[in-house]
N, C-alpha and C positions, 0 to 999 in steps of 0.2 A: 504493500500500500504506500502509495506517494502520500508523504506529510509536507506541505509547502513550509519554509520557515515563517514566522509572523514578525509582520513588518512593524505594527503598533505594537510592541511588547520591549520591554526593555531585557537584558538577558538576565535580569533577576525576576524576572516575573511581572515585573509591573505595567500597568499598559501605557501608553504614549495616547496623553487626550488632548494637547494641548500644542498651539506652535513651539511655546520655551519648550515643551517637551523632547517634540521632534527636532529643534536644534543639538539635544541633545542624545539623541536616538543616531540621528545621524551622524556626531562623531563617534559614537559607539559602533557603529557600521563599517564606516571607513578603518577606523583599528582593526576592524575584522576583518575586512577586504585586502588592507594591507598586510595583515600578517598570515591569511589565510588561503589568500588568492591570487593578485597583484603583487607581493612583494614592499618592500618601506622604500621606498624613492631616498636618492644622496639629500643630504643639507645644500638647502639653495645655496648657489655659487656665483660670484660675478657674472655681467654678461657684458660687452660691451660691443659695439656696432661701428663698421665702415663700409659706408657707399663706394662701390668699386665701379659702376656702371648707371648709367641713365639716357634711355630711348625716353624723348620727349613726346614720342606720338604713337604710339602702339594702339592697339586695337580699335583700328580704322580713325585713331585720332582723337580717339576719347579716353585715353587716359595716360599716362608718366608710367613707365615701368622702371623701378630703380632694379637693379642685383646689390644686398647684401650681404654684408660677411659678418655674421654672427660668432663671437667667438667668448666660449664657455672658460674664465678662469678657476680650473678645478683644484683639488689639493695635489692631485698627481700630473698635473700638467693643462697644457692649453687646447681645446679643441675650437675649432671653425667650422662653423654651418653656415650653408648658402641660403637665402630667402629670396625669392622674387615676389617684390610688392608693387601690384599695379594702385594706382590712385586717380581718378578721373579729374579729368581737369577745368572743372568747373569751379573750382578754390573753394568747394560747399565742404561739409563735413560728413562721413559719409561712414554708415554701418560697416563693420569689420566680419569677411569672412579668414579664418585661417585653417587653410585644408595639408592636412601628413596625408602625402602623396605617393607612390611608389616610385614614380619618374621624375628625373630634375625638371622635366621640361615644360617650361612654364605656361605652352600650348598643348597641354596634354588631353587625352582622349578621355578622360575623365572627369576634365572637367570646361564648361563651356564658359572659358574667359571672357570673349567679349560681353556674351549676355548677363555673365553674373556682373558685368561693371555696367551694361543699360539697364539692369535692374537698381541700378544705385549704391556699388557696395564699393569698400576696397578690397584688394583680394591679395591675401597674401599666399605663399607655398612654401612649402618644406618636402624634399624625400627624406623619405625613412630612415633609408640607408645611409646618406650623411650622417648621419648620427652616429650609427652602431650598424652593424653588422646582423642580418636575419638567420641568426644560426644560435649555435652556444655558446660562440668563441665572446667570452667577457673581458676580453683583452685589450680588444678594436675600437675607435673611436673615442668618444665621449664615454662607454663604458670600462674603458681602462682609466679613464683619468680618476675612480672615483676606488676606495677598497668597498667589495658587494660585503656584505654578510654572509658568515656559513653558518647560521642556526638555523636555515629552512626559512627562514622571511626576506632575505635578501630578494633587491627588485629582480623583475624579471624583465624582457625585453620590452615587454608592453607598458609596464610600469617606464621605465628609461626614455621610450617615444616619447610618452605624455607630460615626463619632467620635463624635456626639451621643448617642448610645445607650451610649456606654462612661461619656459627662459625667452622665447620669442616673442610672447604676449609682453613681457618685463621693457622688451625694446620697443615694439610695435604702441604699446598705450600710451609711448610719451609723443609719439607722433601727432602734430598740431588737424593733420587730416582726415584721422580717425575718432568718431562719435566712442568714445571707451566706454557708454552706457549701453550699449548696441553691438556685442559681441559676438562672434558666432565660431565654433567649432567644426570641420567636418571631417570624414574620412570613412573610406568602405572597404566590409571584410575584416583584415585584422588591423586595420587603421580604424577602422568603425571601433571597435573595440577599442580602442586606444584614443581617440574620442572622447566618447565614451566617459573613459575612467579619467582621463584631463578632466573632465568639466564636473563629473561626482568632487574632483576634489578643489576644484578652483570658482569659488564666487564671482570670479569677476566677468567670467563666461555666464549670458545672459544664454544662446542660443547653441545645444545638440545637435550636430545633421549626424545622424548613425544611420552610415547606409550597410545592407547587408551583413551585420557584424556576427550573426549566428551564434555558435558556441563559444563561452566566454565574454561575449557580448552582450546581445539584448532578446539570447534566447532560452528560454528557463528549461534549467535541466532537468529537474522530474517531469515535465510532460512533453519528451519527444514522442515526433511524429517518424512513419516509413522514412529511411533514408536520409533520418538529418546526424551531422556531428553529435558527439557525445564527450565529455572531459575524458571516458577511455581513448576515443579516437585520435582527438586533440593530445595528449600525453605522449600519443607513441611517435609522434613526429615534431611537436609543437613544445615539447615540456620546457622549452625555456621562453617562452612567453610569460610563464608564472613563476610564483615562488615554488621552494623544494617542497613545500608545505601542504600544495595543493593537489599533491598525487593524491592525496585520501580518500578526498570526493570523488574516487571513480566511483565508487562505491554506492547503491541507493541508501543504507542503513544510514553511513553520514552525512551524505550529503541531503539530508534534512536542515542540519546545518547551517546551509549556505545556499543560495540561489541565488538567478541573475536579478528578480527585480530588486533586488539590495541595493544592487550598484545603480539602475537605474533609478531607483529612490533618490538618491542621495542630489543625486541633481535638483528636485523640489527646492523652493516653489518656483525654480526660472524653467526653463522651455524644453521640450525631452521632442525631436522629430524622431520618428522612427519607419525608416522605407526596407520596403523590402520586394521580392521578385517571383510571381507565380511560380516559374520553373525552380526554384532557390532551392530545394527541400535539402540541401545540406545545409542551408542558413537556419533552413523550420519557421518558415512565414509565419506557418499559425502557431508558434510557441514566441514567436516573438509580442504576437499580437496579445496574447494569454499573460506576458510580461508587462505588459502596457497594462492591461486590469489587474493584476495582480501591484504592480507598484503605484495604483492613483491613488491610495489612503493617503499617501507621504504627500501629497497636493491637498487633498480632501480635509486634512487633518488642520491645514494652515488658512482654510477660508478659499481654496483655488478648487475652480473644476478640473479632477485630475484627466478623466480619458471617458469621448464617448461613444464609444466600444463595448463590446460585449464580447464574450468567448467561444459566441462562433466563428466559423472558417469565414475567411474575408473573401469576393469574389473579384475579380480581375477589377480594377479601375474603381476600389473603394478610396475613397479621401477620408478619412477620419479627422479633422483641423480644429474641434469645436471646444478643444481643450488644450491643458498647459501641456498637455502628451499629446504628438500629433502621429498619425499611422498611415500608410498609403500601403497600398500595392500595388503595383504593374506588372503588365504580361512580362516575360521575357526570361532572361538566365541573370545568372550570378555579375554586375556589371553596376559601376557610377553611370548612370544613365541621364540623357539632357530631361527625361521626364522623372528621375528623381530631384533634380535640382529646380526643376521649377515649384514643384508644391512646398520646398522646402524656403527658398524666398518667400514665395506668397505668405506662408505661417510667420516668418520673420517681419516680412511688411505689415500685417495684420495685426502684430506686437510687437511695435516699438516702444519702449519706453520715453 
């Protein structure tokens, strides 16, 4: 029998009625996420910035693309991460997207640059791999500059993305161009994931884009569907995405435990988008959707409509938008798609602060 864990309960038993509550439930979450899932992220570390390039007219003229060179002063040395920040050249101020990319390439197939800057945004990028390396090697990049932990909570690769992705925000908010109330997160798959777990732990991120992020993501593990990921499946190729901690939950006795809408909670009461892809079923559309009503108390609880959704199967070209958790589905496979990006502006436009 699947037990979900409960999201209103404190772990001594008490329940969570109240928003001071849930402020409090929530760092009790995150301790748990990080020591049980994610890993404990380095102590923030210097960051400092230099513009190394600037196209004045990029995307047919409407916007400055700078190239930066983000470089991380850590305790065991210096690392360099590239960013490309488009800025539309209207001299307005303008909602911030930052998307963990897999390609440097700041016209990449995942994501449709011009339009997310005629929608109004800035848009910045990061790959992944600048960072760190997609493997186990804890050697390489920015995860060598830092000593990991060997008591089993040491971060894991996903945890190290999302530090990086808070060190970027640290540069990018000082920027006179960007609305720093008007924040946004994206990334798909295990950048979804990594998403994700940035914005469970950083306030200053107002808006989630999780596209396809599945297992480990924003899909709950006791109720997989045919043919989706599972934390056993995820462990035998992926184990260093997490901490050494989290091999346990392959398990269903423990991982009562633990589930994904935790981490999805923890974003309350700012903005949770969540897409995903009819053909997906290694992501488990409808367990991600099942995640979305399993974590809206953590909204519900603070005076927010958390998700208006229910937990039936979603059919092709559902928008769910009518809450602080937004849900879509589209036809198609495993992919950042230009129709995941559009509903996911729209939700943004819709709630600006």
């Amino acid at each position: 029998m699947n037990i979900r864990p409960e999201l209103l309960r404190f772990a001594d038993g008490k329940p969570v009625c109240t928003a001071e509550d849930w402020t409090k439930r929530r760092q009790e979450l995150l301790d748990l996420l990080r020591r049980e899932e994610y890993g404990f992220a380095p102590e923030k570390c210097k960051v400092t910035a230099e513009v190394t390039e600037v196209n004045p007219k990029c995307a047919g003229g409407s916007a400055r693309l700078e190239s930066v060179t983000l470089t991380f002063h850590a305790p065991k040395g210096d690392h360099a991460v590239p960013v490309h920040l488009f800025i539309p050249t209207d001299g307005k101020k303008h909602p911030l997207i930052l998307l963990i990319n897999f390609r440097p390439d700041p016209y990449d197939m995942y994501c449709p640059t011009e339009e997310i800057i005629d929608n109004g945004f800035c848009f910045a990028e990061i790959c992944y791999k600048d960072i760190t390396s997609d493997d186990a090697d804890f050697s390489n990049g920015l995860a060598g500059c830092f000593d990991r932990p060997t008591d089993g909570t040491g971060w894991g690769k996903i945890s190290l993305w999302a530090y990086a992705m808070q060190g970027v925000l640290d540069y990018l908010l000082t920027r006179p161009e960007i609305d720093a109330e008007n924040v946004a997160v994206a990334g798909h798959s295990r950048l979804g994931k990594t998403a994700m777990w940035c914005a469970a732990q950083d306030e200053r991120i107002r808006f989630a884009l999780i596209n396809g992020s599945g297992c480990g993501g924003t899909a709950l593990e006791q109720t997989k569907h045919a043919d989706a990921e599972t934390y056993e499946h995820i462990h035998k190729y992926f184990h260093y995405w997490f901490c050494e901690n989290h091999h346990k939950y392959e398990t269903e006795t423990v991982s009562a435990v633990l589930d994904q809408h935790m981490a999805l909670a923890c974003i309350a009461p700012r903005f949770a988008c969540v897409g995903c892809a009819k053909d997906d079923w290694w992501a488990d559309p409808w367990s991600e959707k099942l995640c979305c009503t399993a974590a809206a108390p953590a909204w519900e609880v603070q005076g927010c409509k958390g998700f208006d959704g229910d937990e039936t199967q979603a059919e092709i070209g559902t928008f769910l938008h009518g809450g602080h958790i937004s849900y879509h589905l589209r036809s198609g496979i495993h992919f950042f798609s230009r129709r995941d990006w559009l509903p996911y502006m729209e939700h943004i436009k819709n709630n600006l602060k």
